[in-house]
VOBA-1610 file (N, C-alpha, C; in pm, whole numbers, padded with zeros to 5 digits, always signed):
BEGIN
Unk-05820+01318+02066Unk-05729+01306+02178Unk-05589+01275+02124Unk-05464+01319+02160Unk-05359+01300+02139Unk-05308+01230+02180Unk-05207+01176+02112Unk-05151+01023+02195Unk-05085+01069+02315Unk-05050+01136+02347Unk-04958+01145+02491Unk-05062+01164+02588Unk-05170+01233+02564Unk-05289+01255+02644Unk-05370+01093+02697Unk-05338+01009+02597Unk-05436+00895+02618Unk-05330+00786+02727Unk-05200+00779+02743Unk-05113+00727+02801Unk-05124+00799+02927Unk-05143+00948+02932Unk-05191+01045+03083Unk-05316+00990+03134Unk-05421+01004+03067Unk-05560+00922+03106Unk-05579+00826+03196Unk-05496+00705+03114Unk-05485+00585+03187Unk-05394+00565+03306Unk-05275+00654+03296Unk-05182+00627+03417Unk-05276+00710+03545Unk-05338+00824+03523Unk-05439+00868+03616Unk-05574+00750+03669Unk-05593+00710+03563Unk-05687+00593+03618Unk-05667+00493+03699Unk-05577+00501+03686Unk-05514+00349+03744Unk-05418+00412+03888Unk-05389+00566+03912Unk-05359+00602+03983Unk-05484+00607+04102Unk-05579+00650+04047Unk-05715+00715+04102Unk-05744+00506+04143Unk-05733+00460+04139Unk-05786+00313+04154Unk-05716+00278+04260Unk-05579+00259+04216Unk-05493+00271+04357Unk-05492+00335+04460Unk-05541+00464+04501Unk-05555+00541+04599Unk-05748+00504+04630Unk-05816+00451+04580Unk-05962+00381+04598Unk-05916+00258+04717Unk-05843+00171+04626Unk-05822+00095+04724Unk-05735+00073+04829Unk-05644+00188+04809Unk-05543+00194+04922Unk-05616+00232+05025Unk-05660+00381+04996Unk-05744+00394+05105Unk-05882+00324+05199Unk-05932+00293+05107Unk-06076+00234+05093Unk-06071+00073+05212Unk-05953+00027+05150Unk-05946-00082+05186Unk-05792-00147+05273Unk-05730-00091+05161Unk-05550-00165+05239Unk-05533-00117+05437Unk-05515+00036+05390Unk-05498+00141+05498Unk-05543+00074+05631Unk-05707+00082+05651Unk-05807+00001+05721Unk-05773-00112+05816Unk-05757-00231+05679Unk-05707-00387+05720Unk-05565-00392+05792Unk-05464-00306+05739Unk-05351-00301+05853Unk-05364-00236+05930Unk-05432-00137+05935Unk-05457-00040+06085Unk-05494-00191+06159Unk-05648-00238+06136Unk-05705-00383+06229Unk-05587-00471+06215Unk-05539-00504+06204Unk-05472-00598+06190Unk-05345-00560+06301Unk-05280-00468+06270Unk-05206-00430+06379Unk-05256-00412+06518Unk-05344-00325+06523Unk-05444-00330+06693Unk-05448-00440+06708Unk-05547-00533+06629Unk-05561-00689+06710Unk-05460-00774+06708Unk-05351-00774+06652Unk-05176-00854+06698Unk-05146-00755+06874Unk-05206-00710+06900Unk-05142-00612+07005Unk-05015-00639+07012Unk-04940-00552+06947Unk-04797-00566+06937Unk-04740-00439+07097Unk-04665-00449+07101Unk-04628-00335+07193Unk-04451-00331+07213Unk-04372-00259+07268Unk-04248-00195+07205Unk-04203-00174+07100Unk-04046-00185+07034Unk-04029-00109+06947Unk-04095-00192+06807Unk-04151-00311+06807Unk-04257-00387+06714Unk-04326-00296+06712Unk-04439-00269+06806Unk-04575-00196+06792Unk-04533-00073+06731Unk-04453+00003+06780Unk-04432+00132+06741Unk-04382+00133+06603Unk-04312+00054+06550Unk-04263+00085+06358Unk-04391+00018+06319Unk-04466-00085+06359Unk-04582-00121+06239Unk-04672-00035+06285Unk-04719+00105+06359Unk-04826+00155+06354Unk-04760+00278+06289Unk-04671+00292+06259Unk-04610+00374+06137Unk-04677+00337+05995Unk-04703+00195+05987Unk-04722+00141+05834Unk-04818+00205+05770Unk-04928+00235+05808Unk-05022+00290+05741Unk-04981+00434+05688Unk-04903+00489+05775Unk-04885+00620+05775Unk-04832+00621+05622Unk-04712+00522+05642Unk-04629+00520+05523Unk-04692+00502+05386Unk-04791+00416+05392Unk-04884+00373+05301Unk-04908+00481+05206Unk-05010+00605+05337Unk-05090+00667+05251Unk-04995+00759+05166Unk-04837+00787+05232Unk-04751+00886+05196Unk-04669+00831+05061Unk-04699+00728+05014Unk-04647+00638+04864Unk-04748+00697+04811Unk-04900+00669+04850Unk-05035+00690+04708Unk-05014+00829+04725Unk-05026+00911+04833Unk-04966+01093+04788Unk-04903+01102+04695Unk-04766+01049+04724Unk-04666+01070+04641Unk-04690+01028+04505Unk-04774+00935+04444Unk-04780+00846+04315Unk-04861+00954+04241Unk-04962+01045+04376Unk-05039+01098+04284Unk-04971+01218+04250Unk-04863+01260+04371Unk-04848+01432+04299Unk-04715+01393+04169Unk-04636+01277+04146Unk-04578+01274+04021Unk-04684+01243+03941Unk-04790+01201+03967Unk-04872+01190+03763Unk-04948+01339+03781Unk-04930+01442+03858Unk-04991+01531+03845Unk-04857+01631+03788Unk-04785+01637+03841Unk-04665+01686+03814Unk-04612+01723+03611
//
């Protein structure tokens, strides 16, 4: 294995881990978490954005180490 390959490896691993638990777990707990605060006007409406935003960072993290 070549050294630049083994520094790719790991930043994928650790990418692939982050999107495990982003999804798996983070995503989830603020979705609940927001429903049960029942927030409502322009509160409710930017934090039920959050998740959205969430998953659109681990997208993004993954298509630059794919890149």
């Amino acid at each position: 294995m070549k050294k630049g390959q083994a520094g790719l490896t790991g930043a994928f691993i650790s990418i692939m881990i982050a999107v495990i638990i982003g999804v798996g777990i983070a995503i989830p707990v603020v979705k609940d978490t927001i429903e049960n605060a029942s927030l409502t006007g322009m509160t409710g409406t930017i934090l039920n954005y959050l998740p959205l935003l969430m998953g659109v960072v681990l997208l993004v993290a993954v298509a630059v180490l794919v890149r």
